[in-house]
N, C-alpha and C positions, 0 to 999 in steps of 0.2 A: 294335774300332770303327775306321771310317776315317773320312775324310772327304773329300767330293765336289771331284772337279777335272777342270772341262773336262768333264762328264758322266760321268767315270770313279770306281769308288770305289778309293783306293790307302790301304791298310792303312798304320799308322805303323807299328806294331811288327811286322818280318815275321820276326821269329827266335823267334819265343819258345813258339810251339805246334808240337804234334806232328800235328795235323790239317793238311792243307792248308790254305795261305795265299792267297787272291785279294788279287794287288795292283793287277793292272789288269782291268776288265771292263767287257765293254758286250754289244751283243744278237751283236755277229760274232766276236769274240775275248776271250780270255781270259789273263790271266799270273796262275801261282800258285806259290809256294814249296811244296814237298814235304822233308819233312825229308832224306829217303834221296835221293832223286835232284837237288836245286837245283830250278832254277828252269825252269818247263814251261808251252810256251805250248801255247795251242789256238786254231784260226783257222777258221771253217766256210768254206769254197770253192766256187764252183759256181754256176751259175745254176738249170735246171731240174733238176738232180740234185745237190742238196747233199749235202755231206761233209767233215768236219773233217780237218785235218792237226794231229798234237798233237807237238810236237816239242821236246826239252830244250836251252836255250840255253846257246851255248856259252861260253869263257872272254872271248873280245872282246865279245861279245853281251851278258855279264853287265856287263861292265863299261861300256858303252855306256848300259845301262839304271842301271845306280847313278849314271850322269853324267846323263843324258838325262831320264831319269823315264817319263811318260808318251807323251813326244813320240816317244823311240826306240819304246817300244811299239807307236802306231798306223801310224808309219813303217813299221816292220818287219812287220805286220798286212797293210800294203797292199802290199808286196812281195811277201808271200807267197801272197795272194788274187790277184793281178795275174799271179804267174809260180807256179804250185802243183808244175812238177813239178820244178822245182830243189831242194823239200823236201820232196818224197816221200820219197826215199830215207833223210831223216833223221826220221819216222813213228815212233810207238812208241806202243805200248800203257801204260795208265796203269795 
């Protein structure tokens, strides 16, 4: 269970399942813990050709978000919908 912030829902407990974890979501992006790989955002990109970029945050990134919370999250959301192909190259299948 989470609970609502800012429109977002953030999970209190994000360690504790082996299913992915949504800690941050709305209708354009996503952040979710994965046990094997940390912590993996998803951002849809695009005006008339939509497409996500899904990419694994790294160790300043992480740490930025355990300071930051949700605010680093939609920050970093709009960087990436703003400039998509500075994270192309960091793209991965889920």
């Amino acid at each position: 269970m989470g609970h609502t912030y800012r429109g977002y829902e953030l999970a209190q407990n994000w360690s504790r399942a082996m299913k992915p974890i949504y800690l941050v979501q709305n209708l354009f992006f996503s952040l979710q813990q994965l046990p094997d790989r940390g912590l993996l955002m998803r951002v849809e990109c695009g005006t008339s050709a939509v497409y996500d970029i899904t990419f694994q945050l790294d160790d300043a990134e992480t740490a930025l978000f355990k300071r930051d919370g949700s605010n680093f999250v939609e920050s970093l959301a709009n960087r990436v919908m703003a400039f998509p192909d500075h994270f192309k190259d960091r793209h991965t299948t889920r």
